[in-house]
C-alpha positions as CSV (number, residue, x, y, z in Angstrom):
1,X,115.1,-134.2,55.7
2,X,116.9,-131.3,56.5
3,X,116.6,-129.9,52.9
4,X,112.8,-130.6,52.5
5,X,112.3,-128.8,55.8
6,X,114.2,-125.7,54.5
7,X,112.5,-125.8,51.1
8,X,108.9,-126.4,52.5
9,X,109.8,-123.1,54.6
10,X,110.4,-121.3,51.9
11,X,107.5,-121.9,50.0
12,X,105.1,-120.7,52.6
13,X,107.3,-117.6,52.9
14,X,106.6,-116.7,49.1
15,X,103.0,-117.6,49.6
16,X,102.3,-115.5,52.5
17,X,104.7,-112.6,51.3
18,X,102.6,-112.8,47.6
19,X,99.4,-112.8,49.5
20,X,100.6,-109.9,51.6
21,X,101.5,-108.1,48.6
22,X,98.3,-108.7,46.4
23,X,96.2,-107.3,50.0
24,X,98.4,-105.0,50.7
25,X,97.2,-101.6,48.6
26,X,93.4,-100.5,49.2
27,X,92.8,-98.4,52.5
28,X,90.0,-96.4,52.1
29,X,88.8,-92.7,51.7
30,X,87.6,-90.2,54.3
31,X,84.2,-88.9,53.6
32,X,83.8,-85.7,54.5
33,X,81.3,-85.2,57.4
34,X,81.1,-89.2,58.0
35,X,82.7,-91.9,60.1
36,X,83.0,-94.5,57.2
37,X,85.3,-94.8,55.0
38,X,84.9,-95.7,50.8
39,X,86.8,-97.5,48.9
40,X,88.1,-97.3,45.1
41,X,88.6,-100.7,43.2
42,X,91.6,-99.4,41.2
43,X,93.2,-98.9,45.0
44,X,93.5,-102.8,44.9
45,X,96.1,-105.4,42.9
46,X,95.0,-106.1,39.1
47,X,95.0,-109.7,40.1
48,X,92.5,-109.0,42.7
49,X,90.1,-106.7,40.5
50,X,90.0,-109.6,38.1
51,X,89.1,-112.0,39.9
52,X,86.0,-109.4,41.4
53,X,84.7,-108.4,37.7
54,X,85.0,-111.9,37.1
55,X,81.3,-112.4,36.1
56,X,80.7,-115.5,36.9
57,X,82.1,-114.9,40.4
58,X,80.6,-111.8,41.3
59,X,77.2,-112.8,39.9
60,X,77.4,-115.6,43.0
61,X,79.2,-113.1,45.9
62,X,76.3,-110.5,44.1
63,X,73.5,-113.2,44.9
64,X,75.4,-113.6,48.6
65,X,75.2,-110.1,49.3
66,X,71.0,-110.0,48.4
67,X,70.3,-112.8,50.6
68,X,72.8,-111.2,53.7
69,X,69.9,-108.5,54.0
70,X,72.9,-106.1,55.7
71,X,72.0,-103.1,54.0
72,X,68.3,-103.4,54.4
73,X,68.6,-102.9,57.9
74,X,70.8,-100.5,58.3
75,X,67.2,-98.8,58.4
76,X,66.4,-100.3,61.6
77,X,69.9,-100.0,63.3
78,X,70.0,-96.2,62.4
79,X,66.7,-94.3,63.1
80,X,68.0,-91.0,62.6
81,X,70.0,-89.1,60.0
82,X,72.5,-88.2,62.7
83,X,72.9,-92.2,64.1
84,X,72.8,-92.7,60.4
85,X,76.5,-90.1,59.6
86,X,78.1,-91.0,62.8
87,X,77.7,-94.8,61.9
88,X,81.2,-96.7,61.4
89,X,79.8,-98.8,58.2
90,X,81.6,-101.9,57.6
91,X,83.5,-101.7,53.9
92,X,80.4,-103.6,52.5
93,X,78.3,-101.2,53.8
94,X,79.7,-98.7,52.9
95,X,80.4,-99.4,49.1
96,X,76.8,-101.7,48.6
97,X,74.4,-100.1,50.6
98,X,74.5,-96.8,49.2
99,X,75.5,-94.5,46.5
100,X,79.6,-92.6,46.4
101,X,79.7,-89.8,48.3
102,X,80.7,-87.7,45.2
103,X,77.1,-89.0,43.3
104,X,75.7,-85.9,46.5
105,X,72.5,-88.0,47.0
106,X,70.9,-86.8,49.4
107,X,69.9,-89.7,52.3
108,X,66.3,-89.7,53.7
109,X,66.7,-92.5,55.5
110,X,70.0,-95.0,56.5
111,X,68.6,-97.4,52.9
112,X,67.2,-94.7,51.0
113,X,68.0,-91.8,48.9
114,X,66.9,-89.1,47.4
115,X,68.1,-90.0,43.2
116,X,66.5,-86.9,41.5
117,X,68.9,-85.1,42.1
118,X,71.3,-84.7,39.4
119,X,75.3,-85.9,40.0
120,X,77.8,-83.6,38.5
121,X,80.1,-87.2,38.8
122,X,81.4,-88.6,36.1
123,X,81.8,-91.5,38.4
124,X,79.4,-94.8,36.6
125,X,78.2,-96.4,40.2
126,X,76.0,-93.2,40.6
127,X,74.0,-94.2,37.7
128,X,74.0,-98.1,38.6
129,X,72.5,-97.2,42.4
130,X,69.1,-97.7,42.7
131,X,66.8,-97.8,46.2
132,X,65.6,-100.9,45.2
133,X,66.2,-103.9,47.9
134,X,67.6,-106.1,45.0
135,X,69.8,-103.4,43.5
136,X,71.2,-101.1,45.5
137,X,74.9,-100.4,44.4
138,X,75.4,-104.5,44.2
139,X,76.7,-104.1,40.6
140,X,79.0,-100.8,41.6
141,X,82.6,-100.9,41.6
142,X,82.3,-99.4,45.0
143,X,80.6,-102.5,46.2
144,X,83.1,-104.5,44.4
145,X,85.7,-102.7,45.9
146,X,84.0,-103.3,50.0
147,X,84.3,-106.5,49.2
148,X,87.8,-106.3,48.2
149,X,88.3,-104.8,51.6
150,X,86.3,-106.9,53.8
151,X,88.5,-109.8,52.1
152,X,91.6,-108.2,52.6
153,X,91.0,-108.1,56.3
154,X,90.0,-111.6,56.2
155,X,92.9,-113.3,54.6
156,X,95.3,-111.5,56.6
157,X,93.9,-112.9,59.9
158,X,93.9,-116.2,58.2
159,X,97.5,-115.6,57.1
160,X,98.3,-114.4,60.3
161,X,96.8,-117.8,62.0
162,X,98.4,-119.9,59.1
163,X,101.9,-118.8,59.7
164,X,102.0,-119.4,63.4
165,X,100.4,-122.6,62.9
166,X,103.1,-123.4,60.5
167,X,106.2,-122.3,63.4
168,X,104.4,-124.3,65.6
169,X,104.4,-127.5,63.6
170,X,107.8,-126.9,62.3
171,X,108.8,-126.7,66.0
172,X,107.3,-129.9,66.8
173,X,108.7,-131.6,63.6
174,X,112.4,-130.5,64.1
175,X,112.3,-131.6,67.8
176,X,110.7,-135.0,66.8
177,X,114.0,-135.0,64.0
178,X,116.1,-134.5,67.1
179,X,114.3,-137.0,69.7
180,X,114.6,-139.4,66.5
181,X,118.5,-138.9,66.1
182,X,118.7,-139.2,69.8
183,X,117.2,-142.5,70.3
184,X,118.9,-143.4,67.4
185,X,122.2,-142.5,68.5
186,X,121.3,-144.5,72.0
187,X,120.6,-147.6,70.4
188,X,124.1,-148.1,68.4
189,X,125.9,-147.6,71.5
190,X,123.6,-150.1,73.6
191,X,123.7,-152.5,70.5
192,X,127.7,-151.9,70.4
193,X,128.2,-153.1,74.1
């Protein structure tokens, strides 16, 4: 019993250390003269960018994001240019809603931009962004990379819960073990006398 106990712990410590590890890189970029931060998809594991350009899967987190309607209102929650700059965006926000700070798109509004103006970027997502609700920068690696983010900072609160669950039900198992060998031990000396 002993053994499987120790080996069972084990196993959960490689799978929270590998998960740790795969959503460990990716922090974010300052943007000069904003609160928000962007994010780069090559900040993030290979494993992880793989499974984002999967097309399959990002064609159904792509439809997701659509439907969520987030970056259509940012519109209504920001009235102003100023509200607008001074707005911490979530990582989603930040990467789907609107175009990389290096495309120099001027906003006119918190959802739309001014795209005749001409990028000096090299960068591919400032051709991809349109102002269109359905389109946006949903097919940018920035977007890709938000998401990356926003799941990053989900599994680790779920790793976070997992592991203490996991202490907390191997505390109950190994003092179940020992009430067991207890009660055990009780019996063969009653049964003795």
């Amino acid at each position: 019993m002993k053994e499987v106990a120790v080996l069972l712990l084990n196993r959960v410590f490689v799978f929270y250390c590998c998960r740790f590890i795969i959503t460990n890189t990716g922090t974010g970029h300052v943007v000069p003269g904003a609160r928000y931060k962007e994010y780069r998809l090559q900040d993030y594991s290979s494993w992880f960018v793989k499974q984002l350009n999967n097309t399959e899967k990002w064609t159904h987190l792509r439809s997701c994001l659509v439907k969520s309607d987030d970056c259509n209102n940012l519109s209504k929650r920001y009235k102003t240019l100023k509200q607008y700059k001074l707005a911490e965006l979530t990582p989603m926000e930040s990467g789907c809603c609107r175009p990389p700070a290096e495309c120099g798109y001027p906003a006119l509004n918190a959802s739309y931009f001014d795209l005749s103006y001409h990028p000096m970027s090299t960068n591919i997502d400032c051709k991809l962004y349109k102002n269109a609700r359905s389109v946006r920068c949903y097919d940018c690696d920035s977007c890709k990379a938000g998401v990356a983010q926003y799941m990053k900072t989900e599994w680790r609160v779920v790793a976070i819960f997992n592991v203490i669950l996991f202490v907390i039900l191997l505390f109950v198992y190994f003092v179940g073990c020992c009430a067991r060998r207890n009660a055990g031990g009780s019996d063969a000396k009653g049964n003795g006398r």
